[in-house]
C-alpha positions as CSV (number, residue, x, y, z in Angstrom):
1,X,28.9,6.5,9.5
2,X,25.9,6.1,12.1
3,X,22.9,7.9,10.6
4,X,20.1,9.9,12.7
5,X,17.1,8.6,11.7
6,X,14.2,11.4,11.7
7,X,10.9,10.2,10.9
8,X,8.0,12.4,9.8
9,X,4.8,10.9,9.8
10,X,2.0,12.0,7.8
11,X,-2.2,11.3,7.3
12,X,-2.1,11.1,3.2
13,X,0.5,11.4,0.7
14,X,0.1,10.8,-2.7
15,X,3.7,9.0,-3.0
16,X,5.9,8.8,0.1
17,X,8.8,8.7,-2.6
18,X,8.1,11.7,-4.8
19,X,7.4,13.9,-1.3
20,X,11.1,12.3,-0.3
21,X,12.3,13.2,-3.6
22,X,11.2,16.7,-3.5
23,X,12.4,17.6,0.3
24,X,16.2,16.1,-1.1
25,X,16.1,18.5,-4.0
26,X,15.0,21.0,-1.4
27,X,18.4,20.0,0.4
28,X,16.9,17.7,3.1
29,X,19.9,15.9,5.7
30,X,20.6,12.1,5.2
31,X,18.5,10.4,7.1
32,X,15.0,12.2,6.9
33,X,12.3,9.1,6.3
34,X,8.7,10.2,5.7
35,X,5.5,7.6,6.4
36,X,2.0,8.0,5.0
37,X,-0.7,6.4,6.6
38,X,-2.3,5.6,3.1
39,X,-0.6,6.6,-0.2
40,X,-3.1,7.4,-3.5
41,X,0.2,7.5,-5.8
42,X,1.9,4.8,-4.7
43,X,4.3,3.6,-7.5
44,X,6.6,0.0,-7.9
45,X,9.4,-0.9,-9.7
46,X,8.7,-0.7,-13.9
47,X,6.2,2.6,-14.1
48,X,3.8,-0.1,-12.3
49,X,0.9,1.0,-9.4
50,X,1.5,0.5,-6.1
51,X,-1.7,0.0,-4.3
52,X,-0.7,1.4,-0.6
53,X,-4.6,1.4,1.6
54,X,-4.5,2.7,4.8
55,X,-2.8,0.3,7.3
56,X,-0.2,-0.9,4.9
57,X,3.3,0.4,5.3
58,X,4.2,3.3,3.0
59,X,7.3,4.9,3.6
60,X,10.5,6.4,2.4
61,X,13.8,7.8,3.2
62,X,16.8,9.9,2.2
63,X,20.4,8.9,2.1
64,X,23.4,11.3,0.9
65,X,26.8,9.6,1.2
66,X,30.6,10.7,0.5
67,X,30.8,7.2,-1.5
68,X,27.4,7.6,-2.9
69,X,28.5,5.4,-6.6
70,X,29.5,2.7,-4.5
71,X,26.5,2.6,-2.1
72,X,23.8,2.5,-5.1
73,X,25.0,-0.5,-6.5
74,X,25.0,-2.4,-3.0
75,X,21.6,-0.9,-2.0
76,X,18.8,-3.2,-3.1
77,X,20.9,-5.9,-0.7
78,X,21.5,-3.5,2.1
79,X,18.0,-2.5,2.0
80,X,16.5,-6.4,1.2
81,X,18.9,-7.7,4.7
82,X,17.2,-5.0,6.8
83,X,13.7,-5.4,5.9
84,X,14.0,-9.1,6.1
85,X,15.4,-8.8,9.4
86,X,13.0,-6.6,10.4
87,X,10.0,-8.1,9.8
88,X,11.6,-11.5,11.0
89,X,11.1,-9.6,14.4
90,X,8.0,-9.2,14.2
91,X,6.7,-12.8,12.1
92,X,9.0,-14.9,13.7
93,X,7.3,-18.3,12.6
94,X,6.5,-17.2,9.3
95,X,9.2,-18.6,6.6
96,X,10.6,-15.2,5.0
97,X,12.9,-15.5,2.3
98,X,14.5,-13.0,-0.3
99,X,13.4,-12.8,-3.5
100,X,16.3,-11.6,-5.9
101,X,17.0,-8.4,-5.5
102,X,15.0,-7.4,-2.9
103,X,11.7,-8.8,-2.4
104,X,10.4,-10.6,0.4
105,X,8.4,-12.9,0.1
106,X,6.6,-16.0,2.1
107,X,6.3,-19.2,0.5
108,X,6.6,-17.5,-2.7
109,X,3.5,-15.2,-1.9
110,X,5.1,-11.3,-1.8
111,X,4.9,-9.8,1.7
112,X,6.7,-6.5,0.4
113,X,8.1,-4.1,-2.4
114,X,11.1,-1.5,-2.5
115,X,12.0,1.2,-5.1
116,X,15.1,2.9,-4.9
117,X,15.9,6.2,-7.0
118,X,18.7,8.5,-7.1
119,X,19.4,12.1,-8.3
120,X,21.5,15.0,-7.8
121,X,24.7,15.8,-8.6
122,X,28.0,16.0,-7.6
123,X,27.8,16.8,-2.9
124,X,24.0,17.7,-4.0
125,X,23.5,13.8,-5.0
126,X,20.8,11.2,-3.1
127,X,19.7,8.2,-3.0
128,X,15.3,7.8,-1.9
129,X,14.3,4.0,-1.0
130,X,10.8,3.9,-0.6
131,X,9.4,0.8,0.8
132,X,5.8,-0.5,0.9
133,X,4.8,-3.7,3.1
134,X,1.4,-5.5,2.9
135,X,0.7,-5.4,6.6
136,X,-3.4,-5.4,6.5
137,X,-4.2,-6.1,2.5
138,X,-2.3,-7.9,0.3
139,X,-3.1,-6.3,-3.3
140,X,-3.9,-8.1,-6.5
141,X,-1.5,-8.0,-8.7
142,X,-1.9,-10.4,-12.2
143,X,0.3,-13.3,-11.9
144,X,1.5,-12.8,-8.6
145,X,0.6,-14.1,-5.1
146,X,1.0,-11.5,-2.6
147,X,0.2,-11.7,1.3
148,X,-0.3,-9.5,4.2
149,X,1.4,-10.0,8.0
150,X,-1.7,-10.4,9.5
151,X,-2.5,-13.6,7.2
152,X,0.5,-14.7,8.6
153,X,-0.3,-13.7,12.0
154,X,0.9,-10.6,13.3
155,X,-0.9,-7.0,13.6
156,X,1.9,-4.6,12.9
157,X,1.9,-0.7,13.5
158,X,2.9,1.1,10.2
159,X,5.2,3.4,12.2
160,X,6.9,0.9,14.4
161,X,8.0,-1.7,11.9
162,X,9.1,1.7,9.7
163,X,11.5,2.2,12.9
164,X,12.9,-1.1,12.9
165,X,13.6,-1.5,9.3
166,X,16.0,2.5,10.1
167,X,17.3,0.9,12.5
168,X,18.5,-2.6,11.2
169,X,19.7,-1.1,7.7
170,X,22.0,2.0,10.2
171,X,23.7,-1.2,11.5
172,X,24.0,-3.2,8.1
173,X,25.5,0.4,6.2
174,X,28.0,0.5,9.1
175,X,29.4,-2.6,8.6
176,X,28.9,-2.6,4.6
177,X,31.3,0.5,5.4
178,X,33.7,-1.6,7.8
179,X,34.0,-4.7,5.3
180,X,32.5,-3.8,2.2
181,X,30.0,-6.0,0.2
182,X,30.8,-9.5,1.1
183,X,29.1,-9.9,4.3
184,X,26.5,-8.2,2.9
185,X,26.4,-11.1,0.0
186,X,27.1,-13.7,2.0
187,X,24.0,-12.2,4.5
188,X,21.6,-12.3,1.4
189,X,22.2,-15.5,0.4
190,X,21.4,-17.1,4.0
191,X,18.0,-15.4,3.4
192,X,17.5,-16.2,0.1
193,X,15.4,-18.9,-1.7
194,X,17.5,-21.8,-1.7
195,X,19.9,-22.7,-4.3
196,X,18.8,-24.9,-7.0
197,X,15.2,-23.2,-7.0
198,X,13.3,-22.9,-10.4
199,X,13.8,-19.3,-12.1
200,X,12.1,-17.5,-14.8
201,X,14.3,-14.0,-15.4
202,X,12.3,-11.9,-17.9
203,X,15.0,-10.3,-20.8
204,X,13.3,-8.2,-23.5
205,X,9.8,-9.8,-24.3
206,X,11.0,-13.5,-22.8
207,X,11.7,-15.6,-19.8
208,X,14.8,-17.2,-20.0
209,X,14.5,-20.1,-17.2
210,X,16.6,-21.9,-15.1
211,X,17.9,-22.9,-11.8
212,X,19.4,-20.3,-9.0
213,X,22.8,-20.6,-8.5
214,X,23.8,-17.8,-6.2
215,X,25.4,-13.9,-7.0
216,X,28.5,-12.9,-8.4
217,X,30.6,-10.9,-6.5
218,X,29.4,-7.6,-7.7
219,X,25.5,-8.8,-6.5
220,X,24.6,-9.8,-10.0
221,X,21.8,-12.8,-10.3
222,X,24.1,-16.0,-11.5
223,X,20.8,-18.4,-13.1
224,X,21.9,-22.1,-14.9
225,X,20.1,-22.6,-17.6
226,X,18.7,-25.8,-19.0
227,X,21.4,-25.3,-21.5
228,X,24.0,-26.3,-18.5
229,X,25.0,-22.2,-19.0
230,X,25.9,-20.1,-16.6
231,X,23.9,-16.5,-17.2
232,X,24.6,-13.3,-15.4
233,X,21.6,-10.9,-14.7
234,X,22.1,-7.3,-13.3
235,X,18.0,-6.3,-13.9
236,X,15.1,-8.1,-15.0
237,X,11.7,-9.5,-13.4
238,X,12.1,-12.5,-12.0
239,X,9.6,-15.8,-11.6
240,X,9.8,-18.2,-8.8
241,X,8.7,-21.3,-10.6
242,X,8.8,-24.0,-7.3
């Protein structure tokens, strides 16, 4: 299934993902992205703030699918592929890895976040992704390191890396639909921090640490523990200790 991408562009939003949300509900086509120049509601994963200034890139965008179960669980890796390949276009020299599920980040510093919600029911049912890359200001964010593409030298246009990441993930879908999720795992990994690298994977109030072994087959975050266990993680925050 190739999608038709149709981007809408707008001056101020207060969250490119609620507006998405609302023009699905509204019946909206697969494939409608919207863009705000600045965002004054921006929100992240975990009921946290997004800060989105103007020259950042806020957007988001609408997918309805006839396998639409299938597709949510293999999103945050369709979605984490694209942007990385994406914005490898335009930072070439910069070293961009993935961040499990689907950060990016640069030498541990995060470049970008994504938030992907569903609703609907039944042919009604959607998927919104809304993405948000640091391409002027990198925000503050306690405990993190976060950076910006121009710090790592490039000035990006809002609008024309939002292209590119529609266009990268229509190729990845089309081939998640061609071979299922495999490649798509196997595609993560080469992007991800290495194996081996120091984890902190937040369950409950705690950190459980440990080293990063890889995923499961189903995408799920396989960690060793210093125990010598093997723990299997399908949501939680995680730490990139070094």
């Amino acid at each position: 299934m190739s999608f038709l991408w149709s981007l809408t562009c707008y001056k101020t939003l207060g969250s490119t993902s609620d507006f998405c949300k609302q023009l699905a509900e509204n019946g909206a086509p697969s494939g409608h992205a919207v863009l705000a120049y600045s965002q004054t509601a921006g929100r992240g994963t975990r009921g946290r703030v997004w800060t989105a200034p103007e020259g950042n890139l806020s957007f988001s965008f609408l997918l309805r699918h006839d396998r639409l179960e299938e597709l949510a669980q293999v999103m945050p890796f369709l979605v984490a592929v694209s942007l990385h390949e994406a914005l490898c276009s335009f930072l070439p020299h910069a070293e961009l890895r993935l961040k499990w599920p689907n950060d990016v980040v640069c030498e541990g510093a995060k470049l970008c976040g994504v938030l992907i919600e569903r609703g609907g029911i039944a042919d009604a049912a959607w998927i919104v992704t809304g993405i948000g890359v640091n391409l002027q200001t990198a925000p503050v964010i306690e405990g993190r390191r976060t950076v910006s593409a121009v710090t790592l030298g490039a000035e990006i246009a809002p609008e024309g890396l939002a292209e590119c990441i529609l266009a990268q993930f229509g190729l990845w879908i089309d081939r998640w639909e061609r071979e299922g999720f495999a490649p798509i795992r196997m595609a993560w990994l080469d992007r991800a921090h290495d194996p081996g690298s120091r984890l902190a994977v937040q369950k409950g109030a705690d950190y459980i640490e440990g080293f990063f072994v890889g995923l499961d087959a189903c995408g799920r975050l396989l960690l060793q523990t210093d125990r010598d266990e093997i723990q299997t993680f399908s949501t939680g925050e995680i730490l990139l200790l070094g």
